[in-house]
MIKOL-838940 format. One record per residue (C-alpha): residue in one letter; x, y, z; residue number from 0. Coordinates in pm, 1 decimal, decimal comma. Each point is the difference from the previous one (the first is absolute). Layout:
<r->A; xx->X; yy->Y; zz->Z; k->NUM> .
...
END
This chain:
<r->X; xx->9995,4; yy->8523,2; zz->12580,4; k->0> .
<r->X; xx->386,2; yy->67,8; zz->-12,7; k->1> .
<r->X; xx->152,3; yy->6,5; zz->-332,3; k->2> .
<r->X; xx->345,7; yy->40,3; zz->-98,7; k->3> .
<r->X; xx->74,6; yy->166,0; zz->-328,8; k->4> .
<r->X; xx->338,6; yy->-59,3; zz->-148,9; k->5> .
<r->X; xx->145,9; yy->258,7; zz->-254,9; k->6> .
<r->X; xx->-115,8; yy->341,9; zz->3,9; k->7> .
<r->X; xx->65,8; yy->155,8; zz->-356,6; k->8> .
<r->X; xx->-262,0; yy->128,9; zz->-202,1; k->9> .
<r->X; xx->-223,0; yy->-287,4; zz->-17,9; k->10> .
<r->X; xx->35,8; yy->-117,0; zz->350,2; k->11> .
<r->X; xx->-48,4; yy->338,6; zz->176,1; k->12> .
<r->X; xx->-329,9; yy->27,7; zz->-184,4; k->13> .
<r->X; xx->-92,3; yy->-352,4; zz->124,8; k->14> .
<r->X; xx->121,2; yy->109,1; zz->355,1; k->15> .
<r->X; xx->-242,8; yy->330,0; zz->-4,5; k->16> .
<r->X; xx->-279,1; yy->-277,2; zz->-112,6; k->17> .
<r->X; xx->84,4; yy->-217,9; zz->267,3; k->18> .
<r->X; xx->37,8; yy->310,6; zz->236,7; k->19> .
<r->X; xx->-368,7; yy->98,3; zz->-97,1; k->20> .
<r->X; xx->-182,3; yy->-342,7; zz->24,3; k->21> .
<r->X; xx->-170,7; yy->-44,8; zz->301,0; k->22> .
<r->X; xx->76,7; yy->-395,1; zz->77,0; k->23> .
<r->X; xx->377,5; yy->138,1; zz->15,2; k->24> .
<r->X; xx->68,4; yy->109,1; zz->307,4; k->25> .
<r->X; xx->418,1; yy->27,9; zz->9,2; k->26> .
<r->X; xx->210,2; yy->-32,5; zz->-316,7; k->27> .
<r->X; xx->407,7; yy->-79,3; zz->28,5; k->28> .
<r->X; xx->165,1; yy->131,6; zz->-297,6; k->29> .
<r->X; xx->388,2; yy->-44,4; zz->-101,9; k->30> .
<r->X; xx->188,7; yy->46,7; zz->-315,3; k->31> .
<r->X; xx->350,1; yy->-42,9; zz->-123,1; k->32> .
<r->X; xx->48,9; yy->421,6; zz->14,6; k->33> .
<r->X; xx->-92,5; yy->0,7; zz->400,9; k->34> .
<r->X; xx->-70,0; yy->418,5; zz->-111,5; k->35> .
<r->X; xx->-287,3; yy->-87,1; zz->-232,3; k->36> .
<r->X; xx->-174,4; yy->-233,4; zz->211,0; k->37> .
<r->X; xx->6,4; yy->252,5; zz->318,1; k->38> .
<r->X; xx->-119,4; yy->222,2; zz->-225,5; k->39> .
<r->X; xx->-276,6; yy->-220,2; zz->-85,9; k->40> .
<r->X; xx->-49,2; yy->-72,7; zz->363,8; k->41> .
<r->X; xx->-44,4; yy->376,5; zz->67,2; k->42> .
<r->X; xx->-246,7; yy->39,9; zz->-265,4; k->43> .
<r->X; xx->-243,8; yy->-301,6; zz->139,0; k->44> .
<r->X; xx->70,7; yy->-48,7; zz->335,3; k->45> .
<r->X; xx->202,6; yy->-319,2; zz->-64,5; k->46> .
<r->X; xx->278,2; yy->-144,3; zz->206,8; k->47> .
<r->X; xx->298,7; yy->14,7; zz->-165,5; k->48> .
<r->X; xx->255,7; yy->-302,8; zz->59,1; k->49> .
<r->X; xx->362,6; yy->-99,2; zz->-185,5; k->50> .
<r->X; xx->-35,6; yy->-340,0; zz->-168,3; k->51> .
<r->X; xx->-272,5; yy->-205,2; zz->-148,3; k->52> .
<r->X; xx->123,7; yy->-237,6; zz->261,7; k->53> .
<r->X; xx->-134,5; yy->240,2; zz->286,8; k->54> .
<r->X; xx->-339,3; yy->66,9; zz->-175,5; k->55> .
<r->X; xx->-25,7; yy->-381,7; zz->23,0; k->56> .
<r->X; xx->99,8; yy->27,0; zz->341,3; k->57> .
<r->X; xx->-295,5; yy->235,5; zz->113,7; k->58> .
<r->X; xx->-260,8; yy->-178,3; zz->55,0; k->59> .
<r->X; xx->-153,0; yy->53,2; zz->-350,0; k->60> .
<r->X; xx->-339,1; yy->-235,5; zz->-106,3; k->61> .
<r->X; xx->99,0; yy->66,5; zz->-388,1; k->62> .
<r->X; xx->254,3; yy->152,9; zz->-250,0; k->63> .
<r->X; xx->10,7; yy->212,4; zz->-288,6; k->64> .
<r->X; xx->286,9; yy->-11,4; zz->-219,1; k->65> .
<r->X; xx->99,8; yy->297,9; zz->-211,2; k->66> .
<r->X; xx->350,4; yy->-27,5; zz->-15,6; k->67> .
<r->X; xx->206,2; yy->-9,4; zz->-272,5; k->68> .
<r->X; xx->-85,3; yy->-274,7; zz->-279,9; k->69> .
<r->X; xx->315,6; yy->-232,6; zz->82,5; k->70> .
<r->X; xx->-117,7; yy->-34,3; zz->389,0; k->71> .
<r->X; xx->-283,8; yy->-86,5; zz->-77,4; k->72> .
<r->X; xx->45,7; yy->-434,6; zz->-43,7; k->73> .
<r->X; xx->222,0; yy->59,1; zz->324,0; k->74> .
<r->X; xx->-230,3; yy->196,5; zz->221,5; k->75> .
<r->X; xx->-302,0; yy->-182,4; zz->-101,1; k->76> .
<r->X; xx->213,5; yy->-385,7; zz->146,5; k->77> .
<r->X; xx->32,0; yy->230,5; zz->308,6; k->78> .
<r->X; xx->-381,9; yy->55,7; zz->53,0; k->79> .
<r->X; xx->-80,2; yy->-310,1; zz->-27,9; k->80> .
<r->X; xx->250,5; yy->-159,4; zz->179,9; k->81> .
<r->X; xx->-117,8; yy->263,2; zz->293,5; k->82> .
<r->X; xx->-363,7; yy->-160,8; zz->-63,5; k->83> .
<r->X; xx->-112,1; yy->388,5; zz->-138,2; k->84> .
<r->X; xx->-246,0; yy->55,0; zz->-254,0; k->85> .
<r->X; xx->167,3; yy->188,9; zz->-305,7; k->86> .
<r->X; xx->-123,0; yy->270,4; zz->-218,1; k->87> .
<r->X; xx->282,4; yy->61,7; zz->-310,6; k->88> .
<r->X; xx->19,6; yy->243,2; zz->-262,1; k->89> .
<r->X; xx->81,4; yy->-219,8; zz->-302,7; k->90> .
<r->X; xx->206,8; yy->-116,4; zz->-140,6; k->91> .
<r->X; xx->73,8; yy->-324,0; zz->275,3; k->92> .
<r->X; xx->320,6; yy->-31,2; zz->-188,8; k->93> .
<r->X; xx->163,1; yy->121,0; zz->-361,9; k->94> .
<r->X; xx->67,9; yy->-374,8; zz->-108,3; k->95> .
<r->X; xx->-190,1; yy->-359,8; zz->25,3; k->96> .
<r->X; xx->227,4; yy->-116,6; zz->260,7; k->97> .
<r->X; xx->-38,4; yy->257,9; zz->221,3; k->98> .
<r->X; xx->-361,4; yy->39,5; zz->-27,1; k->99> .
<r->X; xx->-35,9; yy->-386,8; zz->78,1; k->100> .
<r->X; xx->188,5; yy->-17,7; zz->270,2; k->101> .
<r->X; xx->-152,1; yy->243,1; zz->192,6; k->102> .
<r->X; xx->-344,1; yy->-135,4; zz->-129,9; k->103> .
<r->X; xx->133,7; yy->-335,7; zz->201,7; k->104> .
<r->X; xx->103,3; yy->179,8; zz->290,3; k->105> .
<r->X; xx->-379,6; yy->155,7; zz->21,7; k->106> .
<r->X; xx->-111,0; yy->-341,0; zz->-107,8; k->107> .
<r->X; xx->226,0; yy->-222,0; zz->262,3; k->108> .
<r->X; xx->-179,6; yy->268,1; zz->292,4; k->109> .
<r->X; xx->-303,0; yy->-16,4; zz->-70,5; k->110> .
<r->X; xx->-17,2; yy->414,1; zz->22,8; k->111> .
<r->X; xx->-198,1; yy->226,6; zz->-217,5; k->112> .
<r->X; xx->209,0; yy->233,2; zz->-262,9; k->113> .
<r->X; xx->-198,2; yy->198,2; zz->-223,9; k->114> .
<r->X; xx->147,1; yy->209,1; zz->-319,6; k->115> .
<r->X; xx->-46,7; yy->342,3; zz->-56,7; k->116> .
<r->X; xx->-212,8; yy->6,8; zz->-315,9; k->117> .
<r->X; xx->-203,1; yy->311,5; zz->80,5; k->118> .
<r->X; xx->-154,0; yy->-11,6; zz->-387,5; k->119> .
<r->X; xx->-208,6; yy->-283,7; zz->193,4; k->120> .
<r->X; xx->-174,6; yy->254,3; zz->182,6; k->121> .
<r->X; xx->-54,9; yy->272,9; zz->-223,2; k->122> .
<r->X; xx->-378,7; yy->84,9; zz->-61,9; k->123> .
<r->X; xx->77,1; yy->9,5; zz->-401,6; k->124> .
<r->X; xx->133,5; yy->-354,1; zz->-41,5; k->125> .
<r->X; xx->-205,6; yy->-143,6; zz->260,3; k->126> .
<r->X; xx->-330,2; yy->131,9; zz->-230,3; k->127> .
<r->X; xx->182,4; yy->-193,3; zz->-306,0; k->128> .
<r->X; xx->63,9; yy->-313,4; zz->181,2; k->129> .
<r->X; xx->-408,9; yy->11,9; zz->67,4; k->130> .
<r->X; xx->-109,4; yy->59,9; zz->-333,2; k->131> .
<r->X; xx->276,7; yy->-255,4; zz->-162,0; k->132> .
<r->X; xx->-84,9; yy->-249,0; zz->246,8; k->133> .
<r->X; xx->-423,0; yy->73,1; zz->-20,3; k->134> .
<r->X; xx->55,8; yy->-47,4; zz->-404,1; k->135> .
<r->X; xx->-130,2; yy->398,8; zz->-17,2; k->136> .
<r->X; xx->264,3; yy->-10,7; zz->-338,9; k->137> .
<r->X; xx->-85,9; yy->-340,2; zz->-70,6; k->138> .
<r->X; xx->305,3; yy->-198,9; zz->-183,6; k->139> .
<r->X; xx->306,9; yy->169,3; zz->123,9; k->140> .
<r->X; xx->238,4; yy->58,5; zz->-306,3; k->141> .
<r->X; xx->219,5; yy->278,9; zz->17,2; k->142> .
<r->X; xx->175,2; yy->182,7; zz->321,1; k->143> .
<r->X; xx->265,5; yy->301,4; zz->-40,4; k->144> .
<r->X; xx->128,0; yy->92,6; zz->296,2; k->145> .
<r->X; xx->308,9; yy->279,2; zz->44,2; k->146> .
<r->X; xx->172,5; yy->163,6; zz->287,2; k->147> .
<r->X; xx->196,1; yy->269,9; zz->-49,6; k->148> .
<r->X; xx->217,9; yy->258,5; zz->202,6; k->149> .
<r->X; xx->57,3; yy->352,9; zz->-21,4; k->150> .
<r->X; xx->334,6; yy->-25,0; zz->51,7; k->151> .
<r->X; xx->272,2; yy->-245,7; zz->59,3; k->152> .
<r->X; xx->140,4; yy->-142,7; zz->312,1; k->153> .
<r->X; xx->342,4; yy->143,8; zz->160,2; k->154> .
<r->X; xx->282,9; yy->-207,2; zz->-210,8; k->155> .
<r->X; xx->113,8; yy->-176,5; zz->346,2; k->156> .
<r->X; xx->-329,4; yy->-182,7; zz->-15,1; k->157> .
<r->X; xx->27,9; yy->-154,9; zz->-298,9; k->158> .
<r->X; xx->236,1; yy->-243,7; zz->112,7; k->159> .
<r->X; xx->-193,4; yy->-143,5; zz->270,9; k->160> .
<r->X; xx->-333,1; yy->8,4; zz->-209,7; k->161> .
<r->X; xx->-43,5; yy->-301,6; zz->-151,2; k->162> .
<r->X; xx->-52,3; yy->188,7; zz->-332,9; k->163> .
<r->X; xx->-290,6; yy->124,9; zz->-122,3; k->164> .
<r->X; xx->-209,8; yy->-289,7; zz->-16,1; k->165> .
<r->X; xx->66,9; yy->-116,9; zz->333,1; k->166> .
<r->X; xx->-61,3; yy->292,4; zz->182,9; k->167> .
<r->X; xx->-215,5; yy->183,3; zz->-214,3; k->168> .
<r->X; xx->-249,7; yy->-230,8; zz->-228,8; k->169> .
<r->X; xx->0,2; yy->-272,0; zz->282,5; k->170> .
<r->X; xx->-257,6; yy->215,7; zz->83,6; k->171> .
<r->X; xx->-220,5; yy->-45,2; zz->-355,0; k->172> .
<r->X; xx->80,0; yy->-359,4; zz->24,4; k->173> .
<r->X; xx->-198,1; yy->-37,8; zz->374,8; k->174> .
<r->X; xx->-288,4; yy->212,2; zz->-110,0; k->175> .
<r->X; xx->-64,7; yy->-165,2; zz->-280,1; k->176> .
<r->X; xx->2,5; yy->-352,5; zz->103,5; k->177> .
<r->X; xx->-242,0; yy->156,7; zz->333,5; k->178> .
<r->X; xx->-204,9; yy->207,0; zz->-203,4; k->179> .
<r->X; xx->-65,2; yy->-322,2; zz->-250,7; k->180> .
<r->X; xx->95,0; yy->-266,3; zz->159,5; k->181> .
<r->X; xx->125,3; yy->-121,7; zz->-237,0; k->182> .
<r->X; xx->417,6; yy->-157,8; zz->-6,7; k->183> .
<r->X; xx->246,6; yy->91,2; zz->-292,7; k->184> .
<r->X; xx->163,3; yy->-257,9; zz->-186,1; k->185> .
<r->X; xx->196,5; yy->186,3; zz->-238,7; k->186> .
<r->X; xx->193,5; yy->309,8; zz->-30,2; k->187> .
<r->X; xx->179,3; yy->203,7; zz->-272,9; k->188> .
<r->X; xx->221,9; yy->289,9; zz->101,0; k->189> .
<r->X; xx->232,7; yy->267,1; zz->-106,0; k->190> .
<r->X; xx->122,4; yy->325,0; zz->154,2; k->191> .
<r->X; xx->144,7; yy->320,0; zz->-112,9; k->192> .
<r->X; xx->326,1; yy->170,7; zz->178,8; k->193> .
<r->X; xx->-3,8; yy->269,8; zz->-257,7; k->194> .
<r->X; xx->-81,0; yy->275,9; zz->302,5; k->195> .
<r->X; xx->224,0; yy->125,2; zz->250,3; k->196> .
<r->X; xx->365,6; yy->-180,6; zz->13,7; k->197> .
<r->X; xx->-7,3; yy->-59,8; zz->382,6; k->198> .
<r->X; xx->-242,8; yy->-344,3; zz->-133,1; k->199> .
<r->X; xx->203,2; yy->-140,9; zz->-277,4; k->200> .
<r->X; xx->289,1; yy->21,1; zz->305,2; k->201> .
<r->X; xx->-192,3; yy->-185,0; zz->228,8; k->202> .
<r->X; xx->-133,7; yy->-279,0; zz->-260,7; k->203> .
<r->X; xx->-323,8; yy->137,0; zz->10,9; k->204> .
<r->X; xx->-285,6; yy->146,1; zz->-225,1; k->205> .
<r->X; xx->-214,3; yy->293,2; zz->53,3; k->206> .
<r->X; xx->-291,2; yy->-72,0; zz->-245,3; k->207> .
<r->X; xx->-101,0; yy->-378,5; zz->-18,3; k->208> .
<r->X; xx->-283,9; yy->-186,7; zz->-174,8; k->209> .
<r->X; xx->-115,4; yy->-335,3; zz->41,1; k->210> .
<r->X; xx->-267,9; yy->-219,2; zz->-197,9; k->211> .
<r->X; xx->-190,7; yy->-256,4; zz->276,1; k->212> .
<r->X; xx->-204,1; yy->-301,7; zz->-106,3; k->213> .
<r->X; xx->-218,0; yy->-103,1; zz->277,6; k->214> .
<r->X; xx->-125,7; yy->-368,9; zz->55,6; k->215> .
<r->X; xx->-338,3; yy->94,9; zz->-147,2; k->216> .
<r->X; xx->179,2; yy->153,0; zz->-345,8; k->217> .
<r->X; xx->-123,1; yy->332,7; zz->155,9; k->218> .
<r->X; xx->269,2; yy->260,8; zz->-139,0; k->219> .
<r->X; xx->193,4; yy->280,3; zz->225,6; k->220> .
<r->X; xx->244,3; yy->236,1; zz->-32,7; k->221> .
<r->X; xx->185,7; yy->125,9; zz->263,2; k->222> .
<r->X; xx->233,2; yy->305,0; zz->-59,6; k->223> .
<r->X; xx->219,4; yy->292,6; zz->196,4; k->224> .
<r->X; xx->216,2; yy->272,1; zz->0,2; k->225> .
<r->X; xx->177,0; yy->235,0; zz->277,5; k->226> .
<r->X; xx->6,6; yy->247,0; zz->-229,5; k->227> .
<r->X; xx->-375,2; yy->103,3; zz->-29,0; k->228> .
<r->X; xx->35,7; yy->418,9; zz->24,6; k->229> .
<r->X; xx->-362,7; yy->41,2; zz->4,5; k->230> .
<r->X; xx->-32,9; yy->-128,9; zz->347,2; k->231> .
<r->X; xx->-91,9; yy->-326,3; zz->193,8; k->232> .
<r->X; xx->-200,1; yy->-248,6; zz->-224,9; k->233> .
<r->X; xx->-83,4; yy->-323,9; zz->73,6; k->234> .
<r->X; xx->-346,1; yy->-149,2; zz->-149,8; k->235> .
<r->X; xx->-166,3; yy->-318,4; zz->-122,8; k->236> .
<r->X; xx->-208,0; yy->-34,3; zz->-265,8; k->237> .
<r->X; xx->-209,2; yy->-344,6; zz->-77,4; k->238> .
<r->X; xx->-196,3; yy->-89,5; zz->-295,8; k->239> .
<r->X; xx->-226,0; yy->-280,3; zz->-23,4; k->240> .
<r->X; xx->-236,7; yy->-106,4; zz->-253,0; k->241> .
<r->X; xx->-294,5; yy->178,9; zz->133,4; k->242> .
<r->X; xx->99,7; yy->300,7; zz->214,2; k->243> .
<r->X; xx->335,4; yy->222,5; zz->50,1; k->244> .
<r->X; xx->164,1; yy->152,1; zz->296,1; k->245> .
<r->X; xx->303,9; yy->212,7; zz->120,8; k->246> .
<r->X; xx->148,2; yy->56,1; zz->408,7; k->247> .
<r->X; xx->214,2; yy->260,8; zz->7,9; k->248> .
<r->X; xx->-240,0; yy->250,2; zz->-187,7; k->249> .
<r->X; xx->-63,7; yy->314,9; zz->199,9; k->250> .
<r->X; xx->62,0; yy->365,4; zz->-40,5; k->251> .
<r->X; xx->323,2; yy->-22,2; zz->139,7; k->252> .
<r->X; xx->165,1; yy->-269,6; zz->-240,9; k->253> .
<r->X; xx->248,1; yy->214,9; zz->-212,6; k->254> .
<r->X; xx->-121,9; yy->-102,5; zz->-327,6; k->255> .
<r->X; xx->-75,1; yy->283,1; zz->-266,6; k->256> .
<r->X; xx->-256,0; yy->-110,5; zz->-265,5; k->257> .
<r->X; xx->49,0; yy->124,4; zz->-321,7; k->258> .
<r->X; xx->-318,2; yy->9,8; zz->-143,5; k->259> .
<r->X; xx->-193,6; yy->330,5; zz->-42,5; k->260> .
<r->X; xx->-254,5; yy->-85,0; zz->210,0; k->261> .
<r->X; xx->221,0; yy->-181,7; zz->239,4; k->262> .
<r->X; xx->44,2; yy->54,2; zz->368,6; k->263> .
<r->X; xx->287,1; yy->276,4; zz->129,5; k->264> .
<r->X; xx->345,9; yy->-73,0; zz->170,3; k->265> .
<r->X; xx->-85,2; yy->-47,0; zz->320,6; k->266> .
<r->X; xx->61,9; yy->250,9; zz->267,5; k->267> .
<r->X; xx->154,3; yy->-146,4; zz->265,7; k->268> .
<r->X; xx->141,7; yy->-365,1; zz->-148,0; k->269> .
<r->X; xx->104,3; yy->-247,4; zz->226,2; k->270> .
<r->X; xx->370,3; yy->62,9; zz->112,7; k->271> .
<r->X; xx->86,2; yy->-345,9; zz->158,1; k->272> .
<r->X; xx->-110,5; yy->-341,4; zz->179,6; k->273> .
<r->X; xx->-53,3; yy->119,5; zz->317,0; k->274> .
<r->X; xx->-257,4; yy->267,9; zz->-153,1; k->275> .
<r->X; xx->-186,2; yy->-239,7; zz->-165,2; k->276> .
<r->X; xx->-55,1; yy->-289,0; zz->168,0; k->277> .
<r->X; xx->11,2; yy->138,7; zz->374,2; k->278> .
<r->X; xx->-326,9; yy->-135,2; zz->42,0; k->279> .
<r->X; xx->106,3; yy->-344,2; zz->-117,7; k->280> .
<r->X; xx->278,5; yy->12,0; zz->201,1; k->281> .
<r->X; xx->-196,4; yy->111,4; zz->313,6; k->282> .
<r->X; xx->-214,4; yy->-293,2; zz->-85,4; k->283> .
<r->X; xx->309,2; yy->-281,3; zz->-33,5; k->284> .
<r->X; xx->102,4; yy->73,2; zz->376,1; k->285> .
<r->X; xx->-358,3; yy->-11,6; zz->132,4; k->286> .
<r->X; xx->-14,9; yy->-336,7; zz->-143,7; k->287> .
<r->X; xx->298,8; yy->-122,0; zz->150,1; k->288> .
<r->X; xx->-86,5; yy->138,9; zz->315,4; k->289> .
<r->X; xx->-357,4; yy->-238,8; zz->-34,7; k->290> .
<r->X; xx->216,0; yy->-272,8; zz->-89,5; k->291> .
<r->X; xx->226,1; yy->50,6; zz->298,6; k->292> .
<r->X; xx->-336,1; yy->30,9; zz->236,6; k->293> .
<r->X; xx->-114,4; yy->-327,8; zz->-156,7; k->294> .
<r->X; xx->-337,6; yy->174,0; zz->-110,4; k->295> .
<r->X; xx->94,1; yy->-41,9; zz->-434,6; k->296> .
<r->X; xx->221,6; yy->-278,4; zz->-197,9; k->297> .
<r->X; xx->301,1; yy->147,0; zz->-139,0; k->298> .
<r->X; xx->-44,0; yy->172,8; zz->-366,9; k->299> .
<r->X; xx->312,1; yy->-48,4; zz->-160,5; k->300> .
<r->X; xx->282,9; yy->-238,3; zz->133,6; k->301> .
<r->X; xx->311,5; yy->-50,6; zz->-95,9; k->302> .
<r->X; xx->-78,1; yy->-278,5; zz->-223,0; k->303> .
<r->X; xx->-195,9; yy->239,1; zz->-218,9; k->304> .
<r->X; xx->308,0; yy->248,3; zz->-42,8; k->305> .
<r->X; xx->158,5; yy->-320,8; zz->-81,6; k->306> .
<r->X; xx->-223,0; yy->-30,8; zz->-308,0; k->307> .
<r->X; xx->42,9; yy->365,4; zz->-99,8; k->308> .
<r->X; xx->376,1; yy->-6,6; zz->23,0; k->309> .
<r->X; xx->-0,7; yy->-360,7; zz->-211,7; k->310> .
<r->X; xx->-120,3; yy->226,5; zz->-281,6; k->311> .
<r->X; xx->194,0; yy->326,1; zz->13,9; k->312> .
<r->X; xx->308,3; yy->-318,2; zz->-19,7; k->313> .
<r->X; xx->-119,2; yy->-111,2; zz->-317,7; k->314> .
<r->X; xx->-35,8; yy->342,8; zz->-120,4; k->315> .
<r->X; xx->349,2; yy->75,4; zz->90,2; k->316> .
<r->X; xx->105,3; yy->-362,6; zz->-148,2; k->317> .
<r->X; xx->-179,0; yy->71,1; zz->-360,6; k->318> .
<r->X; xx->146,3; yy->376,7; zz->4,6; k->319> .
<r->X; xx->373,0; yy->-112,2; zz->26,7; k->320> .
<r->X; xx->-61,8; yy->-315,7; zz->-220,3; k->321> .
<r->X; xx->-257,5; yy->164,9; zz->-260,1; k->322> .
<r->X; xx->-270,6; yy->-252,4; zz->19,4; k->323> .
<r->X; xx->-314,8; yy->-125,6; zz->131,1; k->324> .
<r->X; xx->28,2; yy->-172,4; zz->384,7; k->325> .
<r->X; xx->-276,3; yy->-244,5; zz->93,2; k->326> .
<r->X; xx->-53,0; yy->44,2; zz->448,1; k->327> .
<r->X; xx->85,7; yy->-369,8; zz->-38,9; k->328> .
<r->X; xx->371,6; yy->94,7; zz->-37,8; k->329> .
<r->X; xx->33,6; yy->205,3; zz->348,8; k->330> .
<r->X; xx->41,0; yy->-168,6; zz->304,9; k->331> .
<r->X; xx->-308,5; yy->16,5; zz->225,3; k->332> .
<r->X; xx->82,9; yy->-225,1; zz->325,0; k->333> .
END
C-alpha cells in the first residue's frame, strides 16, 4: 500500500517510522506545514517528501493519516473523503460539536472509512479490563477511578488551541471508560484548578481537573488530571466491583511511591511520556487501520465514537464554568 501521512511533529514522525516499518506499506508521502521537518522525516524513513496536503492527496495514495495540527483536522478529514480515501486521525475530529459533526457528515455523505486515534483501545492493560468487566470476573461493577497525569506542562502556545484540559486531555478517560465498560455516562460534575503555572489562568484553562461521572447503570467513576505530575508519566485505571478489584497502569515503571513500610520503591526508570508508554498501543492503532484499509477487519473506533467521548468532556467543561451537575442529555449529539 501507499499511504500519505500528513503532519510530521512528534506524534506523526513516530507514526511515519511505524508506517515506514510495516510490511503492507510499501511507499509513504509525508508533508507538513514546516516543509524542513517533514524532509527531515522523509530522510529518517525513506518517505517522499511533498509541499501541501493537497499533493499527498494527489499521489496516488490508497489511505491517509492525519497528524496535523488539532484545527486541520475537521478540514483535512472533508478532503479525504471527498478524494474517496480511507482516513486514520489523531483525535480530536474537531475542538467543538459543530465541527466534529460536520466532518462526521462529510465521512457519512461518502461513504469512506475514518477511524480516531484512541490508542488506549489497543493497549494490552485496558484491553485485559474490558475482558474481565465484560466476563463479570468483578461481578457488579461499582466504582472506577481513572487519572492521567503529565510530568510536565505543555509549551504556553498550545494552550490556546487545546481545547482545555478536558478536551484534549480526559477525552481520553471518557473513551476508555465507556470501551472498557460499555457502559454510557449520563451525568457529570466538574471543577478544575488554575492555581499552577500562570501561562493557564491566561489561556482560560486549568491544569488539575476532577470530574464525578454517573454512568447509565449508577456505576460510579472518577476521572481526574494534571500536567503538573513531577514524578513522571502516570496514567492508570482502577475498577472495583462487588466481587473482584483491578488496576491498568500498574507496573514497575508507574511513578508512584508507596508510603508504607513495607511498600514497593520509587521506581527506577518511571515513564517519561505518551509515546514511551503506549508505543505498543500505538503500533497496534495503525496496524488496525491498515486491516481496515485492506478490507480484512471492521473499523475499531469511528468517528461517531470520538463523538461520544467529546459529548462528555463538553459537559464537563459546561458544569466547571457553571458549577453544577450536566446530564449528556444537554449536549448536542447529531
Amino acid at each position: 500500500m501507499r499511504i500519505g501521512l500528513i503532519g510530521t511533529g512528534r506524534i506523526g514522525s513516530f507514526h511515519a517510522g511505524v508506517l515506514a516499518r510495516h510490511p503492507e506499506v510499501a511507499s509513504l508521502v509525508v508533508t507538513d506545514m514546516d516543509p524542513a521537518r517533514a524532509g527531515q522525516a522523509a530522510a529518517r524513513t525513506g518517505a517522499t517528501a511533498v509541499a501541501s496536503a493537497e499533493a499527498v492527496l494527489a499521489a496516488g495514495v490508497d489511505a491517509v493519516v492525519i497528524t496535523s495540527a488539532t484545527a486541520a483536522h475537521a478540514e483535512l478529514i472533508g478532503r479525504a473523503a471527498r478524494a474517496g480515501l480511507p482516513a486514520f486521525c489523531e483525535k480530536p475530529i474537531a475542538l467543538d460539536l459543530a465541527g466534529t459533526l460536520g466532518a462526521l457528515r462529510e465521512v457519512e455523505r461518502a461513504g469512506s472509512v475514518l477511524q480516531l486515534g484512541f490508542m488506549r483501545r489497543f493497549d494490552a492493560g485496558y484491553a485485559a479490563a474490558r475482558t474481565a468487566v465484560r466476563g463479570g470476573a468483578l461481578g457488579r461493577l461499582h466504582t472506577v477511578r481513572s487519572a492521567t497525569s503529565d510530568p510536565a506542562p505543555p509549551p504556553a502556545a498550545y494552550l490556546p488551541l487545546s481545547g482545555g484540559l478536558f478536551r484534549d486531555c480526559l477525552v481520553h478517560d471518557f473513551d476508555i471508560l465507556r470501551w472498557v465498560t460499555g457502559r454510557e455516562v449520563t451525568e457529570v460534575y466538574a471543577t478544575g484548578s488554575d492555581a499552577g503555572p500562570a501561562m493557564f489562568r491566561e489561556a482560560g484553562d486549568v491544569d488539575t481537573a476532577a470530574a464525578l461521572l454517573t454512568l447509565d447503570d449508577n456505576t460510579l467513576a472518577t476521572a481526574t488530571a494534571t500536567r503538573c505530575n513531577g514524578a513522571g508519566y502516570d496514567v492508570r485505571m482502577e475498577l472495583a466491583g462487588d466481587r473482584d478489584q483491578i488496576a491498568v497502569g500498574l507496573d514497575d515503571r508507574t511513578p508512584l511511591t508507596s508510603a508504607e513500610p513495607q511498600g514497593p520503591p520509587a521506581p527506577a526508570e518511571p515513564w517519561p511520556g505518551f509515546l514511551e508508554r503506549f508505543a505498543p498501543a500505538y503500533e497496534a492503532e495503525l496496524d488496525a487501520f491498515l486491516g481496515v484499509v485492506r478490507g480484512e477487519r471492521a473499523n475499531p473506533c469511528d468517528g461517531r465514537e470520538a463523538l461520544h467521548a467529546l459529548r462528555v468532556a463538553e459537559a464537563c467543561e459546561r458544569s466547571r464554568a457553571e458549577r453544577r451537575p450536566v446530564r449528556l442529555t444537554e449536549i448536542p449529539g447529531a
